[in-house]
N, C-alpha and C positions, 0 to 999 in steps of 0.2 A: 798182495796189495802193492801197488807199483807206488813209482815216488811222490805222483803227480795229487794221489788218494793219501800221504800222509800226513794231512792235517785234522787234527784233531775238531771235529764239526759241535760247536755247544747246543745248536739247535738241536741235533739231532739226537745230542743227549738228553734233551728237557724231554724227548717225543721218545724215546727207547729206553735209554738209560748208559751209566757206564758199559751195561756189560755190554753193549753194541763192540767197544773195543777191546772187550776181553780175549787176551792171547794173542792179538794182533801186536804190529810192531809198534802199536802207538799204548800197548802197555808196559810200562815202563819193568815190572817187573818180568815179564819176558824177555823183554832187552836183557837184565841185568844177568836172567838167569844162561842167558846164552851167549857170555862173555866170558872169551876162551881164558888160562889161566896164562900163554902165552902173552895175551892182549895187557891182562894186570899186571904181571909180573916183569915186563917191558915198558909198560908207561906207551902204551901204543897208543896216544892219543886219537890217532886218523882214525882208526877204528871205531871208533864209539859217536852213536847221533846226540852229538851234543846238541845240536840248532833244533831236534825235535821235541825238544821239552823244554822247562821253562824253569824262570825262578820271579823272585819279586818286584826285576826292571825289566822283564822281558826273555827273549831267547837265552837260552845256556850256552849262545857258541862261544861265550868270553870264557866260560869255567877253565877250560885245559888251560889257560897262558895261566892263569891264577893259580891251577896245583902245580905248572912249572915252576912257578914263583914260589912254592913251600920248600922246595929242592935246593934253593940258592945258598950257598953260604955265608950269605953275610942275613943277621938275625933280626937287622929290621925291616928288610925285604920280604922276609919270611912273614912278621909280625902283619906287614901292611897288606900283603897276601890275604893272611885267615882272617883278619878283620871285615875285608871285602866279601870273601864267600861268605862269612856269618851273615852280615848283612842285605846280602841275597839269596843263597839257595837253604838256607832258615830262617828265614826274614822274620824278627820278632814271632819264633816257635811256629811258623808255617813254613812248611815242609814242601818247597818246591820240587815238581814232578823231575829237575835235572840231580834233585840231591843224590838219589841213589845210583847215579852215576857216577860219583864223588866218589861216594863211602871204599872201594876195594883200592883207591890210588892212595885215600889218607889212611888207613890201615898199614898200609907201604911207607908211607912215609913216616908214619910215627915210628913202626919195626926201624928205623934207621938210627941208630945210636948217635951219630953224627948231625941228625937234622936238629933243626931249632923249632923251640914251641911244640914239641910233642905232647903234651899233654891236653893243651890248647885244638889240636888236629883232630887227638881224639876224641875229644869231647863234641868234636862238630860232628864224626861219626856220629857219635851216641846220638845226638840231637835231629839227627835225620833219622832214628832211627825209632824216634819215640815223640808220642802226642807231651806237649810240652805241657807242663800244671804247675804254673811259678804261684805261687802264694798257697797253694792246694799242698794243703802234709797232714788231709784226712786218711780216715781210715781205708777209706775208699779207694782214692786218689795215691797216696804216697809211694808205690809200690805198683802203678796201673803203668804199664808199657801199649799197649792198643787200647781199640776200641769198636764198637761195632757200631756207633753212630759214622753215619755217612758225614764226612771231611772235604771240604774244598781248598788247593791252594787260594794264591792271588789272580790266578790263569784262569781260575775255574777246575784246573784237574782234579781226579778223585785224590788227596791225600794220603788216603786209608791205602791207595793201593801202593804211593811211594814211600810210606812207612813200612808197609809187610816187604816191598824191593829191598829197601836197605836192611830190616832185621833177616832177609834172607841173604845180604852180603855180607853180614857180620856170619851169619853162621859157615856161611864156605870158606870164612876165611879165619878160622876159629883158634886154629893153628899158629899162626901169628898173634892171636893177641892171648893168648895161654903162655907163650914164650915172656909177653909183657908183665907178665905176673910175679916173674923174677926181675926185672929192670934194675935198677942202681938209683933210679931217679924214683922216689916216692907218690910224686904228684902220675909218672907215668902210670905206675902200677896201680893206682885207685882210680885214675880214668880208663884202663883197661877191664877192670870189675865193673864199672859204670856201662861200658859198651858192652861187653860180655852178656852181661843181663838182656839186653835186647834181643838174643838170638834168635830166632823160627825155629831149629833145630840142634842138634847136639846136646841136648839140656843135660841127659846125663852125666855127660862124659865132660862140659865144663863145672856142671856142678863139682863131678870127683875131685877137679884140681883145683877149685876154688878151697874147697872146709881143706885138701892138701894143704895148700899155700896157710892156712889156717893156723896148722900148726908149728909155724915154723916164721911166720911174721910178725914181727917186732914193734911196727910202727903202728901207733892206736887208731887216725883216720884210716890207713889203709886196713887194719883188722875190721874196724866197721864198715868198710866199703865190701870185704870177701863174706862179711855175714850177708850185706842188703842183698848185694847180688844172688846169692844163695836163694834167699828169701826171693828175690822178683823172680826169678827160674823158675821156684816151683810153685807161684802164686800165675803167673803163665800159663806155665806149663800143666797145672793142676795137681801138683804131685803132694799127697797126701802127708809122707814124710815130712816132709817142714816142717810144720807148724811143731808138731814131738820136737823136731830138734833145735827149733829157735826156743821152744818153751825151756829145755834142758838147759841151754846158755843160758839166757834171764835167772833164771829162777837158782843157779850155780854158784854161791859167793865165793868160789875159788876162782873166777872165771876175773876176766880183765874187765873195771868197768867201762870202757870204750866197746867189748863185744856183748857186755850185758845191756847193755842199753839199744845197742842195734839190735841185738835179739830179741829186745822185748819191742820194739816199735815197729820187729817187721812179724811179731806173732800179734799183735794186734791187727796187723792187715790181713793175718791171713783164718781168722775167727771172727766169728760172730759175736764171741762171749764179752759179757759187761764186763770192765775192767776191774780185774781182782783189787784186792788192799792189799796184798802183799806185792803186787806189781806197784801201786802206787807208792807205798813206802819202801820200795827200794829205788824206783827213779828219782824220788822224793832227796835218797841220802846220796847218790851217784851221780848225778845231774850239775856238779859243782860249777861255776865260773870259768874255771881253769880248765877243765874237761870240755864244756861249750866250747868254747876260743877254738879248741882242737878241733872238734866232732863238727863245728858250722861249715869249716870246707871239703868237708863229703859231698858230693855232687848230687846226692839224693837230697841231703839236708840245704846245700847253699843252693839249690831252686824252690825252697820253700819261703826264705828271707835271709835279711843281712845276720842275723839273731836266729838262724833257723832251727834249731835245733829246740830254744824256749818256744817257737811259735807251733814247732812240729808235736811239741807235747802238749802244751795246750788245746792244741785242736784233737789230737786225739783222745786227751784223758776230760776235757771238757765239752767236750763239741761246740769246741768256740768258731765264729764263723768264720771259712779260708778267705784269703784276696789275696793279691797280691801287694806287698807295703813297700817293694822297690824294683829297680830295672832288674831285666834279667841278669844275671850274675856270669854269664857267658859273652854277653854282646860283645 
């Protein structure tokens, strides 16, 4: 396809379909997958068609001056950076076809113990890398990284295909954010289980060092971020295991209540079964005030509400109805 043929034709999608440009250079996860590791690990910006894809004010050819902007060291350059990409290539949880061109620069830049806002960086990852469900902390939903309903950005591109780009840039670059796992800074470490969980591949092999990190982490949101992610891997990935070894946690009163409680909200996502009484009378005695306050800034729970974690059991142990009851908690 020469240069003059890459523009993305909508007509011609209403008349064929996406897969008209499936594998071509205007699929974005072809691009992404054939982005040498020189190209990322250099910051080669030239490299990459940014101006062929799009976010929520138009072309991506701004993106590169903005991940340049995440590199600066002064920290509120950095700040007014990610606040601009959130606002365009996730624009209020729409998944612009430029995001997964993002995702292997901010993976880099979080990896930087020196940058500012890493955890914030990360999280824009994760958010490119998954259908957003802000008020949604069903049983359904809580725990759902894709989806097989056909997605449109604000461009019109398929979505669906720039969320499988980026959950296949998180898994190439898997190795980097497993190292995140150990960090020093807390907030890193539980947005690196946040994006983890998004992977296309490696499931196993992050699962290992996830329930790893498991036994040997200290801090109660991040303990509940290495159960969720665990849990969305093999709720993904389909892995049978789980659900046995979330129910093990829950149902354990030796166990932390910050990973019995994760345990049990991510074996409810991953079963059909009506919820036991012994499940509800243990969330019932674990569930404290003091525990919320903690557990509401997990990124699985603070995308459900301000209070997410009360609203996240509600809807599951009542099938109270989801919405959303405030702005995204990323914007």
């Amino acid at each position: 396809m020469t240069s003059e043929e890459l523009v993305f034709d909508h007509e011609q999608v209403r008349v064929h379909g996406f897969e008209l440009y499936e594998g071509t250079p205007l699929d974005v996860r072809t691009v992404v997958a054939g982005m040498s590791q020189d190209v990322k690990d250099k910051f080669r910006f030239e490299e990459v068609p940014w101006s062929r894809f799009g976010h929520a004010y138009g072309s991506g050819h701004d993106v590169p001056g903005l991940l340049t902007e995440l590199r600066s060291p002064d920290a509120e350059s950095v700040g007014q950076a990610l606040s601009r990409l959130w606002g365009s290539v996730v624009h209020q949880g729409t998944v612009g076809s430029v995001a997964p061109l993002t995702v292997p620069f901010l993976l880099r830049v979080a990896a930087d113990a020196t940058a500012h806002h890493r955890a914030g960086v990360l999280g824009l990852a994760a958010a490119a890398a998954r259908r957003a469900h802000w008020g949604y902390g069903t049983r359904d939903t809580f725990l759902k990284v894709s989806t097989q309903e056909l997605l449109c950005d604000c461009g019109g591109y398929a979505m669906n295909w720039s969320i499988e780009a980026s959950r296949d840039a998180v898994a190439a670059d898997a190795d980097l954010l497993l190292l995140l796992l150990h960090d020093s800074d807390t907030e890193v470490r539980a947005s690196a289980c946040y994006t983890l969980a998004t992977a296309s591949g490696e499931a196993d092999r992050i699962t290992r060092a996830l329930r790893a990190r498991l036994t040997t982490e200290q801090t109660p949101a991040v303990r509940a971020s290495l159960v969720l992610a665990v849990a969305e891997l093999g709720r993904e990935h389909a892995d049978p295991r789980t659900a046995s070894w979330t129910h093990s946690l829950w149902s354990d009163p030796t166990q932390p209540a910050d990973v019995r409680i994760a345990a049990a909200l991510s074996w409810l996502c991953l079963v059909d079964d009506s919820v036991p009484d012994d499940l509800r009378t243990a969330l019932g005695a674990l569930a404290t005030a003091d525990l919320a306050d903690v557990l509401d800034s997990v990124p699985w729970i603070a995308h459900v509400d301000e209070k997410g974690l009360a609203r996240t059991l509600d809807q599951m142990l009542n099938n109270t109805q989801p919405g959303a009851a405030w702005e995204d908690p990323w914007s």
